[in-house]
PDB file of N, CA, C and O in Angstrom:
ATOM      1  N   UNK A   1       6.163  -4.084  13.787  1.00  0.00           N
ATOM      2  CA  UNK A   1       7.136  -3.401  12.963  1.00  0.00           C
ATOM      3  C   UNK A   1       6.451  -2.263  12.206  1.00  0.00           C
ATOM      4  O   UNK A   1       5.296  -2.334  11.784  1.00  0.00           O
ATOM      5  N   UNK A   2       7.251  -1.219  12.072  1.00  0.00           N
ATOM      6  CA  UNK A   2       6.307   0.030  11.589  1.00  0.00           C
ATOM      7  C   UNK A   2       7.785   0.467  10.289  1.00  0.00           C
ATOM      8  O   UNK A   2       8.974   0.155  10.344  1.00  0.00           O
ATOM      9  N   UNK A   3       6.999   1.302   9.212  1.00  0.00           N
ATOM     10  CA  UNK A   3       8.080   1.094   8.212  1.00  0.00           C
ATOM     11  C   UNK A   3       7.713   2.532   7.743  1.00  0.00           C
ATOM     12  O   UNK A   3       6.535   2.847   7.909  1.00  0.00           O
ATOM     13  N   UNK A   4       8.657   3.577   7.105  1.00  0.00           N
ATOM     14  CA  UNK A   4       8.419   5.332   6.526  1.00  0.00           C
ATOM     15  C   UNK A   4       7.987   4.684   5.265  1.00  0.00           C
ATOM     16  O   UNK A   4       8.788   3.789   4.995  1.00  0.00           O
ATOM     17  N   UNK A   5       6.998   4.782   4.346  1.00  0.00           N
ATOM     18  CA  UNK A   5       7.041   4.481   2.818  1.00  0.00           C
ATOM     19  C   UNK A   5       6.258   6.054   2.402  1.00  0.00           C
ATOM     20  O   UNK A   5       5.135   6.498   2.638  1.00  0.00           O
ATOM     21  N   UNK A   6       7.556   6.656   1.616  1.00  0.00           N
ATOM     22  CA  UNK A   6       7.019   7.662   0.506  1.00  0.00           C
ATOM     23  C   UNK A   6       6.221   7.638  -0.561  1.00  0.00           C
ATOM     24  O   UNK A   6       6.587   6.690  -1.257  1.00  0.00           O
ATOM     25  N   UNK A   7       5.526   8.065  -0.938  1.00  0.00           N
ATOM     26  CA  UNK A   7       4.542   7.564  -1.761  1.00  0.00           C
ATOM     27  C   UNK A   7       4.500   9.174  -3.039  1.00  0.00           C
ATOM     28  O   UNK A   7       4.207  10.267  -2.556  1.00  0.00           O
ATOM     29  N   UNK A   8       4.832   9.055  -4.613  1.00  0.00           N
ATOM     30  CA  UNK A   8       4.156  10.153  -5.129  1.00  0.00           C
ATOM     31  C   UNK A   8       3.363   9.789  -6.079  1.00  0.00           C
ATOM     32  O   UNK A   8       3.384   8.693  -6.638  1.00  0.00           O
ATOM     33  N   UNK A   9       2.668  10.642  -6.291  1.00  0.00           N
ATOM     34  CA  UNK A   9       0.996  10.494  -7.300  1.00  0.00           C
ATOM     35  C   UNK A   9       1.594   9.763  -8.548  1.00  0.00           C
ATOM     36  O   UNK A   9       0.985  10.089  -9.566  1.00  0.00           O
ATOM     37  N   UNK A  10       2.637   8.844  -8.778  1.00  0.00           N
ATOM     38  CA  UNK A  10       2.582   8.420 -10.514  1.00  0.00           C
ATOM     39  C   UNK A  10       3.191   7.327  -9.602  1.00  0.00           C
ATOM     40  O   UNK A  10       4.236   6.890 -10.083  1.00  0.00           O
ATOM     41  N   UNK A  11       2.687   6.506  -7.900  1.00  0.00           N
ATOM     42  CA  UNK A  11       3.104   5.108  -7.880  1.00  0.00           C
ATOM     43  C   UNK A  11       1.898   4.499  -8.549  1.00  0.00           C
ATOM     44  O   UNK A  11       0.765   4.966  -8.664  1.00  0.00           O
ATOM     45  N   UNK A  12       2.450   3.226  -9.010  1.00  0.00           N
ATOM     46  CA  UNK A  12       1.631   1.904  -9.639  1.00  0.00           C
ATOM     47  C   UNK A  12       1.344   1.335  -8.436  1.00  0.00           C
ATOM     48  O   UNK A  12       1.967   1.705  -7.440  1.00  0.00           O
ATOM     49  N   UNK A  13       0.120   0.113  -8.331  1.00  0.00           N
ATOM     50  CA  UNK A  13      -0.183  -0.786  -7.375  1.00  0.00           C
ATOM     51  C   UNK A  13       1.110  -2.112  -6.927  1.00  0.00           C
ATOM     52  O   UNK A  13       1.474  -2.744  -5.936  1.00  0.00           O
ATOM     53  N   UNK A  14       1.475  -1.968  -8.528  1.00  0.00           N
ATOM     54  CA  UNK A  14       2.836  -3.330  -8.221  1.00  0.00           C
ATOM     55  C   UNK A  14       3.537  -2.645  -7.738  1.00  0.00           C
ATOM     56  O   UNK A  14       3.830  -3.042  -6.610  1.00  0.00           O
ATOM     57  N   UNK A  15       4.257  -1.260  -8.165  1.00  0.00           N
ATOM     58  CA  UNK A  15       5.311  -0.812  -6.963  1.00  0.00           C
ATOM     59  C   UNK A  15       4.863  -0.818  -5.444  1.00  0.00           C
ATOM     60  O   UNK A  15       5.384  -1.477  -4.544  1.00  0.00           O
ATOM     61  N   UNK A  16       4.185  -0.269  -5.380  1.00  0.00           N
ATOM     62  CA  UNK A  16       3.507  -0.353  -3.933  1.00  0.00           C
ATOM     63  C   UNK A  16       3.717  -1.732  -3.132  1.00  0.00           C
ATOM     64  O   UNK A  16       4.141  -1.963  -2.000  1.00  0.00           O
ATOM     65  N   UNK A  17       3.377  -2.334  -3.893  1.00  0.00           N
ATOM     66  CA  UNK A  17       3.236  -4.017  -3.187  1.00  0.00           C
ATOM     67  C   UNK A  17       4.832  -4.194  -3.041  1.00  0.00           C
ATOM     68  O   UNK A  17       5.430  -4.393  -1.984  1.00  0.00           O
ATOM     69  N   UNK A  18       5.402  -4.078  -4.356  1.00  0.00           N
ATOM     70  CA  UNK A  18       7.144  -4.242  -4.142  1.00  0.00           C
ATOM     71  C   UNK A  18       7.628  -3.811  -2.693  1.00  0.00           C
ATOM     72  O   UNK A  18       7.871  -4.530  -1.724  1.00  0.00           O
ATOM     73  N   UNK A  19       7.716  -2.086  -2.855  1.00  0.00           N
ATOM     74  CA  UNK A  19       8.096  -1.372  -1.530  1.00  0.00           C
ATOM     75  C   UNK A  19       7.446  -2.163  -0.250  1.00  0.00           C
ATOM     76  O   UNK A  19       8.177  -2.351   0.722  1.00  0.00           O
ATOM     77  N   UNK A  20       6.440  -2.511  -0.231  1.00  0.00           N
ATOM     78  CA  UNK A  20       5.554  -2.739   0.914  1.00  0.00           C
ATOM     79  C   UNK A  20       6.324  -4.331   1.305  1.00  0.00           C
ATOM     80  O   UNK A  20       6.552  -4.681   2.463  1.00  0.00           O
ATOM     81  N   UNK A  21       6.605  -5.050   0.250  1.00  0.00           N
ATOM     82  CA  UNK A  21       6.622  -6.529   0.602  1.00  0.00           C
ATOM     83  C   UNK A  21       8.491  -6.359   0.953  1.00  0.00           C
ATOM     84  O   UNK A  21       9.104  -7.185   1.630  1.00  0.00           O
ATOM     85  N   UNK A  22       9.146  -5.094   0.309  1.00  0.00           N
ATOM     86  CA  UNK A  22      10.643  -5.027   0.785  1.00  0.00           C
ATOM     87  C   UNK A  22      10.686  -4.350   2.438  1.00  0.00           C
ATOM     88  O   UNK A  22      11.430  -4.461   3.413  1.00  0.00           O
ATOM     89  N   UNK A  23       9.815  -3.831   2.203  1.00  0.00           N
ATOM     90  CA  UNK A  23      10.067  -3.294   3.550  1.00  0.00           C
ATOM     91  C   UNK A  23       9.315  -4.196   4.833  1.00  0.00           C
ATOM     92  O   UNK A  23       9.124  -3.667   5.928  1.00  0.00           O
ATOM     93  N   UNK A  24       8.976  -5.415   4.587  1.00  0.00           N
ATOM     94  CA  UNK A  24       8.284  -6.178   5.547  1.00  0.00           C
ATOM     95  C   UNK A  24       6.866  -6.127   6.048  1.00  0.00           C
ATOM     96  O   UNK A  24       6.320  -6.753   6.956  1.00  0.00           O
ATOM     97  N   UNK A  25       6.426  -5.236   5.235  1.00  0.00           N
ATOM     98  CA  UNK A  25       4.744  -5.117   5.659  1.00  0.00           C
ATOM     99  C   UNK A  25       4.058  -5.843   5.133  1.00  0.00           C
ATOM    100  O   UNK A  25       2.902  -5.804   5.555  1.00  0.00           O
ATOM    101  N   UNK A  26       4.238  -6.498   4.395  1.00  0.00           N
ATOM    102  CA  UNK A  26       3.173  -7.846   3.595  1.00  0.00           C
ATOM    103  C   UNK A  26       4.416  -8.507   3.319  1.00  0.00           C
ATOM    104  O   UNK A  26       5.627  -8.302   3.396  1.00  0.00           O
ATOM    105  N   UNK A  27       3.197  -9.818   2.795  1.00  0.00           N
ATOM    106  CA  UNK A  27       4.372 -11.235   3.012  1.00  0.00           C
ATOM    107  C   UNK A  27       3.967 -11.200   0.955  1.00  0.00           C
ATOM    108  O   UNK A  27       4.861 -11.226   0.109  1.00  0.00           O
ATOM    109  N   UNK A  28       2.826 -11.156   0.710  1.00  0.00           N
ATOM    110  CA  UNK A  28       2.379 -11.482  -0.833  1.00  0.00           C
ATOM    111  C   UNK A  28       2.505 -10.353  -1.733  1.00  0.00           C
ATOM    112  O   UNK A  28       1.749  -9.387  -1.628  1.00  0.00           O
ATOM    113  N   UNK A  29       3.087 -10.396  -2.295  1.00  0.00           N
ATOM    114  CA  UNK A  29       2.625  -8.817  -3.096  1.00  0.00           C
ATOM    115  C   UNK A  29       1.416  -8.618  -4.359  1.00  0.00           C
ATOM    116  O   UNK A  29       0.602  -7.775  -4.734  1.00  0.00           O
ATOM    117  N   UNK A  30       1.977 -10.217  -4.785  1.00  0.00           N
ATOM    118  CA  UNK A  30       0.491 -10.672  -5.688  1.00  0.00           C
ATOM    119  C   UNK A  30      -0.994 -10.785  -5.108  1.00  0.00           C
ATOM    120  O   UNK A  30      -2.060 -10.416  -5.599  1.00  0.00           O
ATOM    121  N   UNK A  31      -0.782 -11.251  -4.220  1.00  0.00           N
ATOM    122  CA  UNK A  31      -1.905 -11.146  -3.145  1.00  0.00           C
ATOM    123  C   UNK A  31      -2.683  -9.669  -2.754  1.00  0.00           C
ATOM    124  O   UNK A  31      -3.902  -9.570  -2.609  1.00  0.00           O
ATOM    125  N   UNK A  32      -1.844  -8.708  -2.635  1.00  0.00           N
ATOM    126  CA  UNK A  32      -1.606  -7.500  -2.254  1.00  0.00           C
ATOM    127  C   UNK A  32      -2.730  -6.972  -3.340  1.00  0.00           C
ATOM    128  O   UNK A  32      -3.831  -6.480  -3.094  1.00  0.00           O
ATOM    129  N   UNK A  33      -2.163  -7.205  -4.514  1.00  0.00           N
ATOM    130  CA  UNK A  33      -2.950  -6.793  -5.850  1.00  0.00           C
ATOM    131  C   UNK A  33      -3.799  -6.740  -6.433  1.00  0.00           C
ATOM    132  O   UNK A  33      -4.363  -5.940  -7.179  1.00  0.00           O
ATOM    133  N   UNK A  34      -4.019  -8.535  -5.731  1.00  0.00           N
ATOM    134  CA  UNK A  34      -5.100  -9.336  -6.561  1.00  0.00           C
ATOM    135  C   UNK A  34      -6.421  -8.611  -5.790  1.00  0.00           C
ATOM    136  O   UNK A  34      -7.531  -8.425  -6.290  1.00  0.00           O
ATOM    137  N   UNK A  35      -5.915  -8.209  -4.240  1.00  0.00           N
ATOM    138  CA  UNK A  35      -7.073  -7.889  -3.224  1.00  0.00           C
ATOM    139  C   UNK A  35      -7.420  -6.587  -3.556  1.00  0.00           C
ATOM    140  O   UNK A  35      -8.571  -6.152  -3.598  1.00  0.00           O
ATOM    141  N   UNK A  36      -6.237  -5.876  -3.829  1.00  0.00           N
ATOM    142  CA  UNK A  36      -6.693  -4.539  -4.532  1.00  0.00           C
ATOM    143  C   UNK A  36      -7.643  -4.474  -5.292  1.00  0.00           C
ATOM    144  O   UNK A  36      -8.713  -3.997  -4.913  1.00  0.00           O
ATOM    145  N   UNK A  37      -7.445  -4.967  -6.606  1.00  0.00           N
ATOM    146  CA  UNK A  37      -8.131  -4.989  -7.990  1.00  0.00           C
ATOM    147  C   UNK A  37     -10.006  -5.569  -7.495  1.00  0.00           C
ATOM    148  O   UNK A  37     -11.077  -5.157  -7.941  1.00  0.00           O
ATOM    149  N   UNK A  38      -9.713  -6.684  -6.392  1.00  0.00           N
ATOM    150  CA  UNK A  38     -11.145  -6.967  -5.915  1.00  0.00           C
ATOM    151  C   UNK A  38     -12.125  -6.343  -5.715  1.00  0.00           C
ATOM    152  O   UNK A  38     -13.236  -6.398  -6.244  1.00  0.00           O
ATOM    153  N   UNK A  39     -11.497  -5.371  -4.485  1.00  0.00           N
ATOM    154  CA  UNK A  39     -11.882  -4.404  -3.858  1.00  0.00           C
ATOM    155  C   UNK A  39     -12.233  -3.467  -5.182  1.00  0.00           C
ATOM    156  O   UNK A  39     -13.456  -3.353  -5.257  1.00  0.00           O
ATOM    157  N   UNK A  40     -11.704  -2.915  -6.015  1.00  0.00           N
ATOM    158  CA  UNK A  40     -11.993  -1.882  -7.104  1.00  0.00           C
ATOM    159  C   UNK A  40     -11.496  -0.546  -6.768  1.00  0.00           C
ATOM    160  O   UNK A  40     -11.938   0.541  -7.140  1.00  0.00           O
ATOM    161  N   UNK A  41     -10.292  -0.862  -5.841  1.00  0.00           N
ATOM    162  CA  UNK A  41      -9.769   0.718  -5.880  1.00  0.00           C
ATOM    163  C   UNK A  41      -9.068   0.812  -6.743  1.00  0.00           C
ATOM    164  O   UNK A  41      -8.683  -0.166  -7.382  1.00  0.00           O
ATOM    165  N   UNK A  42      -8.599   2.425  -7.072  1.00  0.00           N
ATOM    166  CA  UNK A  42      -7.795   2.714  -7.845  1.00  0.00           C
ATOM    167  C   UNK A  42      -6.368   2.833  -7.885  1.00  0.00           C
ATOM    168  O   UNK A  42      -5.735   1.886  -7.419  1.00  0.00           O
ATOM    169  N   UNK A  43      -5.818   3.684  -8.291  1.00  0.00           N
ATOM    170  CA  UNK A  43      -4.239   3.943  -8.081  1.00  0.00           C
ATOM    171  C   UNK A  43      -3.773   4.940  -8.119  1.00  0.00           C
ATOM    172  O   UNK A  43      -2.619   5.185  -8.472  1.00  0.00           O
ATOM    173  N   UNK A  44      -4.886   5.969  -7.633  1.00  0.00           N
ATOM    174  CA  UNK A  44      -4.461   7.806  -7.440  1.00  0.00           C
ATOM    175  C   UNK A  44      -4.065   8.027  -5.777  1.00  0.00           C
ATOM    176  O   UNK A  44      -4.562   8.645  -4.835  1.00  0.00           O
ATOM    177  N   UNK A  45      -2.773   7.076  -6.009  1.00  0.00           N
ATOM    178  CA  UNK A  45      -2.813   7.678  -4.666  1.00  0.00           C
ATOM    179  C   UNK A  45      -2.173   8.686  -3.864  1.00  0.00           C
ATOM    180  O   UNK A  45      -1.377   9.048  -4.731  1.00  0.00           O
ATOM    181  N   UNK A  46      -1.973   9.234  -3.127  1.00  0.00           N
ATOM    182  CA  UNK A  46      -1.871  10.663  -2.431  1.00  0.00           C
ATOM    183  C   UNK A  46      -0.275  10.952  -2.042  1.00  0.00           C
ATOM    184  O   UNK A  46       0.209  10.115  -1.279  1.00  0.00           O
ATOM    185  N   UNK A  47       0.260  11.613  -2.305  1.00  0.00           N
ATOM    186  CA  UNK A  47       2.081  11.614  -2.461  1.00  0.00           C
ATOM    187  C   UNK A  47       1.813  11.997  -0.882  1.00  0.00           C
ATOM    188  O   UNK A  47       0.798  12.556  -0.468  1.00  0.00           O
ATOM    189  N   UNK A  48       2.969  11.566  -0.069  1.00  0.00           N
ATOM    190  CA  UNK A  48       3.145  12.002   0.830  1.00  0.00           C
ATOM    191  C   UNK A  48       4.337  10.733   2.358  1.00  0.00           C
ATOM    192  O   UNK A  48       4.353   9.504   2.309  1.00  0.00           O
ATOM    193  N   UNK A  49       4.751  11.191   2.940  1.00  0.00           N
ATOM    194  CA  UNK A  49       5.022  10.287   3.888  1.00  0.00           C
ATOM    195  C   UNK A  49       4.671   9.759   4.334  1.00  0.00           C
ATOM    196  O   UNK A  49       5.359  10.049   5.312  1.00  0.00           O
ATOM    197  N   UNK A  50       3.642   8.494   4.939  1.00  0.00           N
ATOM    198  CA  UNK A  50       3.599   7.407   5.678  1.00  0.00           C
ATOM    199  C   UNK A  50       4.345   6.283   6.331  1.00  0.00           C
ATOM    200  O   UNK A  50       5.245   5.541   5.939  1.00  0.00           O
ATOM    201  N   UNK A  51       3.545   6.421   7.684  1.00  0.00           N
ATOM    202  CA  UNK A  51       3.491   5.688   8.878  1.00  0.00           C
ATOM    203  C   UNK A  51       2.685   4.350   9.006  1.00  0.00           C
ATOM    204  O   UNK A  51       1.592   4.390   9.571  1.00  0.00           O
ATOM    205  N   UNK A  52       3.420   2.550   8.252  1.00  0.00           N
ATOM    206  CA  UNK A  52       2.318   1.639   8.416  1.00  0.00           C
ATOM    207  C   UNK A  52       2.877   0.595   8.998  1.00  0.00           C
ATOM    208  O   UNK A  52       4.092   0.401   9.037  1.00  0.00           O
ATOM    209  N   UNK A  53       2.146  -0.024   9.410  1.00  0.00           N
ATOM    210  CA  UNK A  53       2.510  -1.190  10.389  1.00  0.00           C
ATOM    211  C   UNK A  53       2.305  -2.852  10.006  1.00  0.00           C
ATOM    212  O   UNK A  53       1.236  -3.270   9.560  1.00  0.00           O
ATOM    213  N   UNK A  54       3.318  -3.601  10.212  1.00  0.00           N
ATOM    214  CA  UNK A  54       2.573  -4.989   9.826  1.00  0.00           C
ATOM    215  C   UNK A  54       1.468  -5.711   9.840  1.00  0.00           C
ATOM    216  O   UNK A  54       0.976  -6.584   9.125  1.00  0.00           O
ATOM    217  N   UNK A  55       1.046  -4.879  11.292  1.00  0.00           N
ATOM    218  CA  UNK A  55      -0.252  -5.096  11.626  1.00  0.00           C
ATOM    219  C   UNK A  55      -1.540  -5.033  11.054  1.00  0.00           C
ATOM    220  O   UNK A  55      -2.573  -5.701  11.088  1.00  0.00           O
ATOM    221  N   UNK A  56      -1.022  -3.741  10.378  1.00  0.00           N
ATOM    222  CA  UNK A  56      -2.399  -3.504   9.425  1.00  0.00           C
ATOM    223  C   UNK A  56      -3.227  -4.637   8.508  1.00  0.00           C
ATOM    224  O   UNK A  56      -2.618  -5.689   8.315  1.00  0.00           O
ATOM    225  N   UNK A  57      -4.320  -4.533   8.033  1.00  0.00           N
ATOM    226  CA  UNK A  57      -4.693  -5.425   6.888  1.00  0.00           C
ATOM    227  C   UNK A  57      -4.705  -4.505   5.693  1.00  0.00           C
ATOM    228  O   UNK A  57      -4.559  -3.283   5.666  1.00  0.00           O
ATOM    229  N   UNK A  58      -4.924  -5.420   4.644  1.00  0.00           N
ATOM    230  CA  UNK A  58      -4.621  -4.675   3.120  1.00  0.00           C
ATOM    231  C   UNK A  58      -5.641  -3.099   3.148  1.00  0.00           C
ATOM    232  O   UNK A  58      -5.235  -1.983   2.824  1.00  0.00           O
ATOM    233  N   UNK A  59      -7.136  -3.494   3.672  1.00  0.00           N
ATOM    234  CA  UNK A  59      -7.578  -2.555   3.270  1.00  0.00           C
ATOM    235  C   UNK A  59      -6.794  -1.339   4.208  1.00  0.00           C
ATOM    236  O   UNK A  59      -5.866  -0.739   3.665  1.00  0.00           O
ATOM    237  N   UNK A  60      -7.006  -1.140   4.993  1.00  0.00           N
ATOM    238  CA  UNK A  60      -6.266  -0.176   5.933  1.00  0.00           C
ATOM    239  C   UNK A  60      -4.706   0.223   5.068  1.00  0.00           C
ATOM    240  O   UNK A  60      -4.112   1.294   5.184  1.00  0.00           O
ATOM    241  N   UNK A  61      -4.481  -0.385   4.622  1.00  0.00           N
ATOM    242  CA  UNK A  61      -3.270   0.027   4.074  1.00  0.00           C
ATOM    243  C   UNK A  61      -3.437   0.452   2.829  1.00  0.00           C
ATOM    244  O   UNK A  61      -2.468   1.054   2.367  1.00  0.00           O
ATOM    245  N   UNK A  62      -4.560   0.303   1.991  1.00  0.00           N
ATOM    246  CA  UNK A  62      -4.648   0.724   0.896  1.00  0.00           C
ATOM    247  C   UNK A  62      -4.831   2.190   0.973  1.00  0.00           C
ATOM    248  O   UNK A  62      -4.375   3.119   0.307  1.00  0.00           O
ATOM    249  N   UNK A  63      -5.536   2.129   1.862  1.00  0.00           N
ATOM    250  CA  UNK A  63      -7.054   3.188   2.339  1.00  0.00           C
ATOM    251  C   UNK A  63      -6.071   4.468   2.927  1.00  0.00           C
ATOM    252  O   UNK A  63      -6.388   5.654   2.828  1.00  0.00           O
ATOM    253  N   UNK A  64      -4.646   3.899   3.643  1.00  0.00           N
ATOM    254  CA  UNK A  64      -4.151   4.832   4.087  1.00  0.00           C
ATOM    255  C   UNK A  64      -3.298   5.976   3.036  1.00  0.00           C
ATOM    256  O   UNK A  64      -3.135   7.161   3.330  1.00  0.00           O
ATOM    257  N   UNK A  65      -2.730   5.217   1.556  1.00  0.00           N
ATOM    258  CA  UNK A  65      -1.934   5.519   0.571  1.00  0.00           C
ATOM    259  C   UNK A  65      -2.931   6.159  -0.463  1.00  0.00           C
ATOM    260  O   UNK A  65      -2.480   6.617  -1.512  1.00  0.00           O
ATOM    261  N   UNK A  66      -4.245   6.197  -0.195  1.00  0.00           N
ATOM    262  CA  UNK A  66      -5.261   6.778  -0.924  1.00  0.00           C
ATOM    263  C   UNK A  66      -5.707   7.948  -0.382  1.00  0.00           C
ATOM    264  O   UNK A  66      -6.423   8.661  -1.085  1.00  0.00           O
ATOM    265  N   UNK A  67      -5.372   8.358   0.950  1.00  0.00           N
ATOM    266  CA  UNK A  67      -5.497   9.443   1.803  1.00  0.00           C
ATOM    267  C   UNK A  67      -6.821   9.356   2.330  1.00  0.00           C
ATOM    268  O   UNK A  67      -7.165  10.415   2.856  1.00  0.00           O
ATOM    269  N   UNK A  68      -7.677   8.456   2.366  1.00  0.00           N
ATOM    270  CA  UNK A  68      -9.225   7.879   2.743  1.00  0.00           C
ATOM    271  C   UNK A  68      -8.882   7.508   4.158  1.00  0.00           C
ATOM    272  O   UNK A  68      -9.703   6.621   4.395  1.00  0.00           O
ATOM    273  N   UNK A  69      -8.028   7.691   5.417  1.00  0.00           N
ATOM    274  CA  UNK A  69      -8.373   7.515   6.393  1.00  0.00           C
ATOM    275  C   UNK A  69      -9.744   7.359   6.942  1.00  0.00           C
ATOM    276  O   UNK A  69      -9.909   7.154   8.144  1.00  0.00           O
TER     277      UNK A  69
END
């Protein structure tokens, strides 16, 4: 399953997880967060349209909304 999520520079990590867990790409959103905050990324992330897939794992998906391909 592949899902459009818009993204502009003043989203939060919990919205993100929200959108992400409404639109079927993650099952946890707390989870989502908790892995975030682990990891130590931030939350500047890059406005723009994206293309993500269920498939992905968190980092890949973080990594993609951060514009860090």
């Amino acid at each position: 399953y592949v899902a459009e999520i818009t993204v502009d520079d003043t989203l939060t990590t919990r919205e993100l997880s929200k959108i992400l867990h409404e639109q079927g790409i993650i099952r946890y959103p707390s989870m989502f967060r908790m892995y975030h905050a682990f990891r130590g990324y931030g939350d500047e992330y890059k406005a723009g349209e994206y293309s993500v897939s269920a498939n992905m794992g968190y980092d890949a998906l973080i990594r993609t909304f951060l514009g860090r391909q």
